[in-house]
DSSP file (Angstrom, degrees, kcal/mol; ACC not computed):
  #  RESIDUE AA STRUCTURE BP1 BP2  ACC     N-H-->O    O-->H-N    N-H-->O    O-->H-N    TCO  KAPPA ALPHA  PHI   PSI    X-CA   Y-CA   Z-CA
    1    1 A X              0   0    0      0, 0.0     2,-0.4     0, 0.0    26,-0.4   0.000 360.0 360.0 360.0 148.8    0.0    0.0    0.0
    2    2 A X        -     0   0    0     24,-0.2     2,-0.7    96,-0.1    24,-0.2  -0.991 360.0-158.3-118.0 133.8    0.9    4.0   -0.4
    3    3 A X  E     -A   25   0A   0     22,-2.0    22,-2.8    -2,-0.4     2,-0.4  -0.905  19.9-174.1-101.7 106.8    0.0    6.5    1.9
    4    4 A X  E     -A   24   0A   0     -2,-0.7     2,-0.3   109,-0.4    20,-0.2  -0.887   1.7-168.7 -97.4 125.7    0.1   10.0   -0.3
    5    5 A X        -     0   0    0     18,-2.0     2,-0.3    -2,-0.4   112,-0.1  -0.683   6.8-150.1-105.5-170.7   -0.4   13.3    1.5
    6    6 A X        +     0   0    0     -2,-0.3     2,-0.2    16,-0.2    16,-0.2  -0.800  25.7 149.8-167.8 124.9   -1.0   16.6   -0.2
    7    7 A X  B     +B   21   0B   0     14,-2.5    14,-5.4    -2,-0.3   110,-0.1  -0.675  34.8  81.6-167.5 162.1   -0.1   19.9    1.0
    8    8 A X  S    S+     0   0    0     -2,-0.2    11,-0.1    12,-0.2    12,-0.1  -0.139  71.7 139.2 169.6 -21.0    1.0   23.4   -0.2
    9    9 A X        +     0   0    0     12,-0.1     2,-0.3    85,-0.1   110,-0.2   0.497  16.7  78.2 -54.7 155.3   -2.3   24.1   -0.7
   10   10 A X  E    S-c  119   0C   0    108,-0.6   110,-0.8     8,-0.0     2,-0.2  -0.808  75.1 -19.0 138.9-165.9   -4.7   27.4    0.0
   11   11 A X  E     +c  120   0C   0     -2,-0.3     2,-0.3   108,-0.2   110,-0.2  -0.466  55.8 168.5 -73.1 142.1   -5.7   30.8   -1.1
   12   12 A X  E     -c  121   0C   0    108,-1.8   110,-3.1    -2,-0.2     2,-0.4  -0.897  36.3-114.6-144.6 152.4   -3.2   32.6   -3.7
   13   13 A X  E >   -c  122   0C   0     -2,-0.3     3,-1.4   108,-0.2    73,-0.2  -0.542  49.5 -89.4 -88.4 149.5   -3.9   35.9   -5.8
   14   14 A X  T 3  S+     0   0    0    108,-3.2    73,-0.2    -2,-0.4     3,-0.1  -0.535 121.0  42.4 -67.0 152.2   -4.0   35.2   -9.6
   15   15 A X  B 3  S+E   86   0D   0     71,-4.2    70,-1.6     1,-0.2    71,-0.5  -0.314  92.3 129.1  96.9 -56.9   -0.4   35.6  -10.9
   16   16 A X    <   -     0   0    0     -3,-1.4    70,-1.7    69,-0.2    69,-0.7   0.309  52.1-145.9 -50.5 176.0    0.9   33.7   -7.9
   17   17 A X        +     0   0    0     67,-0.3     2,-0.2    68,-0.2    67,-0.2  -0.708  25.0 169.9-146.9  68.3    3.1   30.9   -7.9
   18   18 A X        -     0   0    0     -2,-0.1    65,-0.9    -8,-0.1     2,-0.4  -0.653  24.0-136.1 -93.4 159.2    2.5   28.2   -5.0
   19   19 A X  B     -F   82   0E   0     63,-0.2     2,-0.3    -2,-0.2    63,-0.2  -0.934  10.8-158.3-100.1 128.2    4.1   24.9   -4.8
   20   20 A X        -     0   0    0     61,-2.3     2,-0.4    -2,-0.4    61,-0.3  -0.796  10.4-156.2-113.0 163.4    2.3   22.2   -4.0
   21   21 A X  B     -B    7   0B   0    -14,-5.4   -14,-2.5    -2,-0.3    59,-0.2  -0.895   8.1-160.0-130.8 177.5    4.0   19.1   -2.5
   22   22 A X  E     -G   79   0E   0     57,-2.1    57,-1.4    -2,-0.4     2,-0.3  -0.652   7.2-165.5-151.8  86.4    3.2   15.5   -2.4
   23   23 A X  E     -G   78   0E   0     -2,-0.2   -18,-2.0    55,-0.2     2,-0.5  -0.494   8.0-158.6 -81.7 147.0    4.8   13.0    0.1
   24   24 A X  E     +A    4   0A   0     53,-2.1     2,-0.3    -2,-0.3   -20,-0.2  -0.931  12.8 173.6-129.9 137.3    4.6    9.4   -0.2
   25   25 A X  E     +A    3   0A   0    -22,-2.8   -22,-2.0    -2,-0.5     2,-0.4  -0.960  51.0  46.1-117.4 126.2    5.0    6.3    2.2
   26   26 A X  S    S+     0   0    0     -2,-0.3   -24,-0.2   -24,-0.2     2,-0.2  -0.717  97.3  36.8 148.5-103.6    4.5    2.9    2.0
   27   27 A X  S    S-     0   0    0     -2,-0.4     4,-0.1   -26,-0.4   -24,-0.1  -0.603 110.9 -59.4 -88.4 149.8    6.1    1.1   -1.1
   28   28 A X        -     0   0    0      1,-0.2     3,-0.3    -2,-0.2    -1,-0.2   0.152  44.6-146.8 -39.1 134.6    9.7    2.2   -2.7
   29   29 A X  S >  S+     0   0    0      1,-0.1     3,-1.9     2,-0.1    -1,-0.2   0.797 100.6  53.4 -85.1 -26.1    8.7    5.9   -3.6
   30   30 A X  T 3  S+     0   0    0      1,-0.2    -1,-0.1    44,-0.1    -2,-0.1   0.515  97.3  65.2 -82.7  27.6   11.5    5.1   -7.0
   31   31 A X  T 3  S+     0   0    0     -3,-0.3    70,-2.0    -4,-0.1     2,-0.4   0.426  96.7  75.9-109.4  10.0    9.4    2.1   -7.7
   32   32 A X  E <   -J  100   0F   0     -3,-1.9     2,-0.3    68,-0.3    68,-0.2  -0.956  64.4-143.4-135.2 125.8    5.9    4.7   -8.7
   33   33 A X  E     -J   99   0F   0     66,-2.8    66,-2.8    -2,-0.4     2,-0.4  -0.615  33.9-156.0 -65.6 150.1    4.9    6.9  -11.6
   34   34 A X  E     -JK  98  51F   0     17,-1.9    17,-3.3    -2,-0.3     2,-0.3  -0.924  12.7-171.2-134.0 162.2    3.3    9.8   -9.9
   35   35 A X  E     -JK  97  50F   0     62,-1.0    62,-1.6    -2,-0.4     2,-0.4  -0.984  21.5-139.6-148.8 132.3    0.6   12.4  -11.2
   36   36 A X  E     +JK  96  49F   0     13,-3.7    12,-2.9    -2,-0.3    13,-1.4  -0.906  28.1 162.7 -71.6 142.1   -1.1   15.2  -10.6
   37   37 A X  E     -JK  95  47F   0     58,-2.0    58,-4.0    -2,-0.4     2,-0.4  -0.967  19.5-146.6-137.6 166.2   -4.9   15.7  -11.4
   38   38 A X  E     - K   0  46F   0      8,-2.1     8,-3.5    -2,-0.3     2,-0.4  -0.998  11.2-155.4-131.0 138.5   -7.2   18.0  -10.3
   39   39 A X        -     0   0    0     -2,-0.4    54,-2.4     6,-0.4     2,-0.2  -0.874  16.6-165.7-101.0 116.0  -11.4   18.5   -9.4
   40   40 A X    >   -     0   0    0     -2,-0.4     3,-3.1     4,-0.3    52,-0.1  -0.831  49.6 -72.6-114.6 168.8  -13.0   22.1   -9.6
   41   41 A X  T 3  S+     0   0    0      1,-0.2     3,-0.1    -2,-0.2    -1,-0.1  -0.280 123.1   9.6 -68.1 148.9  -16.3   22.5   -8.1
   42   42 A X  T 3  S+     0   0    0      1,-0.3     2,-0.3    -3,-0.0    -1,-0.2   0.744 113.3 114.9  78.3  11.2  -19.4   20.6  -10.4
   43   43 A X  S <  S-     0   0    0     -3,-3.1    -1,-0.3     3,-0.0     2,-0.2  -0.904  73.8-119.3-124.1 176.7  -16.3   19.0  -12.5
   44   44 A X        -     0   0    0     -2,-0.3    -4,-0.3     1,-0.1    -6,-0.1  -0.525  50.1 -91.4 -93.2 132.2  -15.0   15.6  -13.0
   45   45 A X        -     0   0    0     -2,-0.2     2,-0.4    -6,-0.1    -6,-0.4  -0.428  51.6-164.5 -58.3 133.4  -11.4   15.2  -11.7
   46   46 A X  E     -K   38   0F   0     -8,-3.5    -8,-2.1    -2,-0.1    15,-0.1  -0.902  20.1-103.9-129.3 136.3   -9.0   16.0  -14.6
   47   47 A X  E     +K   37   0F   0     -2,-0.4   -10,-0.3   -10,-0.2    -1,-0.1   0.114  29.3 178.3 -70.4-167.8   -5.6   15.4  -15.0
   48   48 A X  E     -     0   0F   0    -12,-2.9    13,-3.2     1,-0.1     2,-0.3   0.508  56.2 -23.2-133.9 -58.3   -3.0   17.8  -14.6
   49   49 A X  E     -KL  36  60F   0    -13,-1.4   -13,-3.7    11,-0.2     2,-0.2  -0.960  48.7-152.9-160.8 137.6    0.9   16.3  -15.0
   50   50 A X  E     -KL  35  59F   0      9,-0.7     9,-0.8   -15,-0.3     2,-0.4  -0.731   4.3-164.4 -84.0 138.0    2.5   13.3  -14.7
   51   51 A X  E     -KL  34  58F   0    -17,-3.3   -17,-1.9    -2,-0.2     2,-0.3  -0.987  20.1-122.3-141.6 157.1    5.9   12.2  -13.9
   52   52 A X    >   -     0   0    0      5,-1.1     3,-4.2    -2,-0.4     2,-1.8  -0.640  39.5 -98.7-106.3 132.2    7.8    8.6  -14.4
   53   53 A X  T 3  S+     0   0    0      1,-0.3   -21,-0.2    -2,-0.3    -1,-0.1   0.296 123.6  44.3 -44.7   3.6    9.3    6.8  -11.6
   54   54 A X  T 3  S-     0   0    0     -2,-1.8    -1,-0.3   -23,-0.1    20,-0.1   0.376 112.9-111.4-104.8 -17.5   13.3    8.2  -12.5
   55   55 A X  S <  S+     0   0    0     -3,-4.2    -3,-0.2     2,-0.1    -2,-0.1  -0.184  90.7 114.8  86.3 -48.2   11.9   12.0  -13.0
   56   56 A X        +     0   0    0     -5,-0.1     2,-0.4    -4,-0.1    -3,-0.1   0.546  62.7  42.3 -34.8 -34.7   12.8   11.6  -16.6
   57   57 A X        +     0   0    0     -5,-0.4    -5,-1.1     2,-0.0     2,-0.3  -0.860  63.6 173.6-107.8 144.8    9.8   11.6  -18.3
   58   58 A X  E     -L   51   0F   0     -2,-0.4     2,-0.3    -7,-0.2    -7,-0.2  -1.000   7.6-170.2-156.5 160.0    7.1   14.1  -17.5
   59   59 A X  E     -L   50   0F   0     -9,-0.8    -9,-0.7    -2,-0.3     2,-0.3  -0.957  12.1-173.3-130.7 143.2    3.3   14.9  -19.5
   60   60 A X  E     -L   49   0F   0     -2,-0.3   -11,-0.2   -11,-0.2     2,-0.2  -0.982  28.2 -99.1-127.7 170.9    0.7   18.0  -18.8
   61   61 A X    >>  -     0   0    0    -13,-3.2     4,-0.6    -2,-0.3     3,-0.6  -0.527  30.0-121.4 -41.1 118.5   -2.4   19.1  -19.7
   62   62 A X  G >4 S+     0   0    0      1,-0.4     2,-2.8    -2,-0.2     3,-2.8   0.882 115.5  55.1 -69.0 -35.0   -2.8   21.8  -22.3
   63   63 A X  G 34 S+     0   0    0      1,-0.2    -1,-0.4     3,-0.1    -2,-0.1  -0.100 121.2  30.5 -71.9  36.2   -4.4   23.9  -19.9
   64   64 A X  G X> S+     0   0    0     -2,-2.8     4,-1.7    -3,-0.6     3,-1.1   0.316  85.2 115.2-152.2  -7.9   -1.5   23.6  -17.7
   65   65 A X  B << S+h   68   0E   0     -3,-2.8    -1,-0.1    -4,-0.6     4,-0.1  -0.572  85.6  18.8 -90.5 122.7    1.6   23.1  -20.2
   66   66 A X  T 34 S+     0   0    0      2,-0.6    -1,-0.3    -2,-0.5     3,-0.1  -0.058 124.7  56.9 104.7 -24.3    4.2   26.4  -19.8
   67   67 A X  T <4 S+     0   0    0     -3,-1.1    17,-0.8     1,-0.2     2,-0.4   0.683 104.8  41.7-115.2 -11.8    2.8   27.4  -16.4
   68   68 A X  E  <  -hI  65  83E   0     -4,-1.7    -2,-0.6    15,-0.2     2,-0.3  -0.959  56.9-177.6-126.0 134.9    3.2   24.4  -14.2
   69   69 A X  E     - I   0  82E   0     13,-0.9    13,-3.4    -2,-0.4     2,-0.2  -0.945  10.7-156.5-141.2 144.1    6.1   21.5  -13.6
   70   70 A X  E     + I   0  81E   0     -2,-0.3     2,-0.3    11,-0.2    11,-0.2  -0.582  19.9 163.2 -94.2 154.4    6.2   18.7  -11.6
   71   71 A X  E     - I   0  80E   0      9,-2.1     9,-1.7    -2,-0.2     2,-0.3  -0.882  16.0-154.0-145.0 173.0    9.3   17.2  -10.4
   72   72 A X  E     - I   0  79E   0     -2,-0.3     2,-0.4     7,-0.2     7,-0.2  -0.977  14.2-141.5-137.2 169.9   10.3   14.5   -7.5
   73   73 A X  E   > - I   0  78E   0      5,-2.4     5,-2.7    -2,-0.3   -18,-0.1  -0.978   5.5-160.1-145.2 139.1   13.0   13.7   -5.5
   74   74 A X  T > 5S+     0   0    0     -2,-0.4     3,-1.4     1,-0.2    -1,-0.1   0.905  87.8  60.2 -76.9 -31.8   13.2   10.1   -5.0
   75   75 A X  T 3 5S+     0   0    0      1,-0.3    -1,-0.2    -3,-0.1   -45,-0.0   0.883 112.4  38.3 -66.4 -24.6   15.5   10.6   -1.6
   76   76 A X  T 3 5S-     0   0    0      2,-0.1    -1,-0.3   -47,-0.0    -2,-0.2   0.413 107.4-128.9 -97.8   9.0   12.9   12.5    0.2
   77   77 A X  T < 5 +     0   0    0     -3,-1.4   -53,-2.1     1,-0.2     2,-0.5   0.950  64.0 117.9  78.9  47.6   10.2   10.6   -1.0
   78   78 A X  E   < -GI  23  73E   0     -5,-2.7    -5,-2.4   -55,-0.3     2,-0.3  -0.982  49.6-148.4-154.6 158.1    8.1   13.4   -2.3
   79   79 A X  E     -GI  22  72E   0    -57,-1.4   -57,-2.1    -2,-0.5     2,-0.2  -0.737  21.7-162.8-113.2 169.9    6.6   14.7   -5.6
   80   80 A X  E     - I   0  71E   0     -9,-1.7    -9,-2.1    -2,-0.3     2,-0.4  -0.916  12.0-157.1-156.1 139.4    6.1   18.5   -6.1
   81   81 A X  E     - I   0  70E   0    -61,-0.3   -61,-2.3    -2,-0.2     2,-0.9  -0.911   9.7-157.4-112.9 107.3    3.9   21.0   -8.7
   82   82 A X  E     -FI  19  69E   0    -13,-3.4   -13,-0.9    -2,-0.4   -63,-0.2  -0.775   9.8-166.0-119.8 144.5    5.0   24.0   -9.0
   83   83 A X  E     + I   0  68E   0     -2,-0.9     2,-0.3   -65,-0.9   -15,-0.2  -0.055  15.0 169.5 -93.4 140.3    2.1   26.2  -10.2
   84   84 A X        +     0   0    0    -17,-0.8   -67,-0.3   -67,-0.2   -68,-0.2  -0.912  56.8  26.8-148.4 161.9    2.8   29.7  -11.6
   85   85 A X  S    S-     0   0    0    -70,-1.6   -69,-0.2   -69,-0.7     2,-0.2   0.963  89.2-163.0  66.0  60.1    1.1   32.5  -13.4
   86   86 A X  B     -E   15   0D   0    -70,-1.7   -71,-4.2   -71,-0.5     2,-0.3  -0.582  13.1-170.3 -68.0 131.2   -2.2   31.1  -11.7
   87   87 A X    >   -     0   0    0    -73,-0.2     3,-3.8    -2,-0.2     4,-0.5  -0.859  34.6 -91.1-127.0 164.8   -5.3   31.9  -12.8
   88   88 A X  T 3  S+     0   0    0      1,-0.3    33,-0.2    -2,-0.3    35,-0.1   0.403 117.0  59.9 -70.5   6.1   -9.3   31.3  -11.5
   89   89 A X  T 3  S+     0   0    0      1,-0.1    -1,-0.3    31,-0.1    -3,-0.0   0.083  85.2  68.7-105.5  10.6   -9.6   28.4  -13.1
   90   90 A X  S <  S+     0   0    0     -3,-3.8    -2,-0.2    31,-0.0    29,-0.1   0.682  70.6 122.8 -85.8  -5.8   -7.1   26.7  -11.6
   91   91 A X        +     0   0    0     -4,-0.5    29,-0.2    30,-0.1     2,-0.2  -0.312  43.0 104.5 -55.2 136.2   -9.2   26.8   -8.5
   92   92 A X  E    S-D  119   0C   0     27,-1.8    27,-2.8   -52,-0.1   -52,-0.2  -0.985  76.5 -72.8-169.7-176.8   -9.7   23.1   -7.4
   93   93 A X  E     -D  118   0C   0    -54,-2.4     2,-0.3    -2,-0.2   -54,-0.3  -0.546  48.4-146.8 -69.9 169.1   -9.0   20.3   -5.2
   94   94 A X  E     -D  117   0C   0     23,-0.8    23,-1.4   -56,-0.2     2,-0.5  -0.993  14.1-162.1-144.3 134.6   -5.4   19.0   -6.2
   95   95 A X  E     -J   37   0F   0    -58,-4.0   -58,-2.0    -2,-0.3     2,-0.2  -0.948  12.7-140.3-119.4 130.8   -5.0   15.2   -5.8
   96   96 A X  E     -J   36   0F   0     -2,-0.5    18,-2.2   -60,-0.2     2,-0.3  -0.644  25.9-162.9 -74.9 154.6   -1.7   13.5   -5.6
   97   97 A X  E     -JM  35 113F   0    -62,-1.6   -62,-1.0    -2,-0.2     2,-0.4  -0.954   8.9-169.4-134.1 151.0   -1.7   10.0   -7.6
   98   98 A X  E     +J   34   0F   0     14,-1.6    13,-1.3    -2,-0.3    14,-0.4  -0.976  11.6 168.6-118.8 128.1    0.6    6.6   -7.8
   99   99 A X  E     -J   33   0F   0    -66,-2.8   -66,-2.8    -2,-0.4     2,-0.1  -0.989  36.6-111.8-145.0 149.0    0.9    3.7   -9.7
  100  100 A X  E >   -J   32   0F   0     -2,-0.3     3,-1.3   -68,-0.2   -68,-0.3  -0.510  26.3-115.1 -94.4 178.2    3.7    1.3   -9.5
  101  101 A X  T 3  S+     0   0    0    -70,-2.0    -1,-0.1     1,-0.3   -69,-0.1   0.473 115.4  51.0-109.6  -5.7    6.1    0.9  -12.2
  102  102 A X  T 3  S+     0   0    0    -71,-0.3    -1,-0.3     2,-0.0     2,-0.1   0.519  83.6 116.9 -81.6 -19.6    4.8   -3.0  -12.9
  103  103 A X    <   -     0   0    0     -3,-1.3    -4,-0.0     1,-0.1     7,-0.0  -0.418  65.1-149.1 -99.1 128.0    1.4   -1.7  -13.0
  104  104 A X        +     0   0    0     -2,-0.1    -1,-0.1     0, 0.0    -3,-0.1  -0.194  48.0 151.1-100.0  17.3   -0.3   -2.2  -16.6
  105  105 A X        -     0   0    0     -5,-0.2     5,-0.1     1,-0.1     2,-0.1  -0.178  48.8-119.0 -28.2 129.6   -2.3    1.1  -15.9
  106  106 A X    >   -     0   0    0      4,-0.1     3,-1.1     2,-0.0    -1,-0.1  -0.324  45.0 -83.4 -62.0 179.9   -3.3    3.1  -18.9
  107  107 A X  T 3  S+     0   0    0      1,-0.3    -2,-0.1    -2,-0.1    -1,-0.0   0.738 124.6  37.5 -42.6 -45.0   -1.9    6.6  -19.0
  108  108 A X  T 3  S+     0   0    0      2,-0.1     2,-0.4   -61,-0.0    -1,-0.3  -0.385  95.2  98.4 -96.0  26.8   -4.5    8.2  -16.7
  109  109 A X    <   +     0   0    0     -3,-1.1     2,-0.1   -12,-0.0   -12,-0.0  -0.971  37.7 164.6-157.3 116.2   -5.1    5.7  -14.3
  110  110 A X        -     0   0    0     -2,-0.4   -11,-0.2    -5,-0.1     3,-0.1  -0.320  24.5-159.5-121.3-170.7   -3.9    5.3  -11.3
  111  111 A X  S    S+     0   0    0    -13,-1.3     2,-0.3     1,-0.5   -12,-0.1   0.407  77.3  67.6-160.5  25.6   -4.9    3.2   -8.0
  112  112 A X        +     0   0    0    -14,-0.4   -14,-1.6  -111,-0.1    -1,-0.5  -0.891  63.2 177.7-127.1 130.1   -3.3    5.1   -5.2
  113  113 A X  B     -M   97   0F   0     -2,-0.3  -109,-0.4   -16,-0.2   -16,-0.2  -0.835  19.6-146.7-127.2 144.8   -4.8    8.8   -4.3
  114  114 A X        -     0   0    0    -18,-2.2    -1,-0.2    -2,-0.3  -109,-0.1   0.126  35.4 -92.3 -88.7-144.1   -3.8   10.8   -1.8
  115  115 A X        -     0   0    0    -21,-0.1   -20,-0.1  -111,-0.1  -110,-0.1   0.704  56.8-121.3 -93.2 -36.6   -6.6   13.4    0.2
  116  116 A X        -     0   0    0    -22,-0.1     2,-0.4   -23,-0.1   -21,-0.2   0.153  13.0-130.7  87.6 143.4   -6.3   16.3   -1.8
  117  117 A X  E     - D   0  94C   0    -23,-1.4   -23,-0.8  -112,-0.1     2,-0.7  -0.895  28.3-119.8-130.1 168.0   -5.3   20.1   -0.6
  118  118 A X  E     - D   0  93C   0     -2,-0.4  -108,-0.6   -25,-0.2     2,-0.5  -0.869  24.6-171.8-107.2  99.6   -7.6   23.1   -1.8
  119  119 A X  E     -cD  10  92C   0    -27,-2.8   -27,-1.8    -2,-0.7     2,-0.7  -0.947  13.9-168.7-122.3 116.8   -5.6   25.7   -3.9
  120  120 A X  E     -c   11   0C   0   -110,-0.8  -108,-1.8    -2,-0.5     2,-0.5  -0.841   7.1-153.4 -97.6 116.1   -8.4   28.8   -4.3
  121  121 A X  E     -c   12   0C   0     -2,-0.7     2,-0.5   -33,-0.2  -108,-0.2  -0.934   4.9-155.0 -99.6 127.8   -7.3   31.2   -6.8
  122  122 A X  E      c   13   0C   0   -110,-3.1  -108,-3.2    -2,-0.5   -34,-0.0  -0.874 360.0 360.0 -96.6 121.5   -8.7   35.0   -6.5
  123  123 A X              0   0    0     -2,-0.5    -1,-0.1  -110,-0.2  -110,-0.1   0.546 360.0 360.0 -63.0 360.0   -8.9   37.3   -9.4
């Protein structure tokens, strides 16, 4: 099993630039692709960026791609997105994700989720 938390999360002005981070416990953290996705209110969770168990590979979202990168570092066992040039439709929950690197997942599909942290953007 993986235990993901969330945090960085909270209110930011549009423009801003928060980092969110995402620690993980449980199974070899270099042994997991990891993801962001995100839920705004009255939507379907959507993904956001991906990254591949070395760091090496990484995906986003168009709505995300130039203003956001994810990274990890495997020795602290944590993923991070950070968010810049934010705008008021980035408001959402922001869910960390895992899948292990054996795992015959499609692209989008994950099967460990963290709680989610709450990043509110104000125009």
């Amino acid at each position: 099993q993986v235990r993901l938390v969330e945090s960085g999360g909270g209110l930011v002005q549009a423009g801003g630039s928060p980092r969110l981070s995402c620690g993980a416990s449980g199974l070899t953290f270099s042994s997991l692709h990891l993801g962001w996705f995100r839920q705004a209110p009255g939507k379907e969770r959507e993904f956001v960026a991906a990254i591949s168990w070395s760091g090496s590979s990484t995906s986003y979202a168009d709505s995300v791609k130039g203003r956001f990168t994810i990274s990890r570092d495997n020795a602290k066992r944590t993923m991070f997105l950070q968010m810049n040039s934010l705008k008021p439709e980035d408001t959402g929950v922001y869910y960390c994700a895992a899948k292990t690197i054996a795992s015959s997942m499609g692209k989008y599909e994950y099967n460990y989720w963290g709680q989610g942290t709450q990043v509110t953007v104000s125009s």
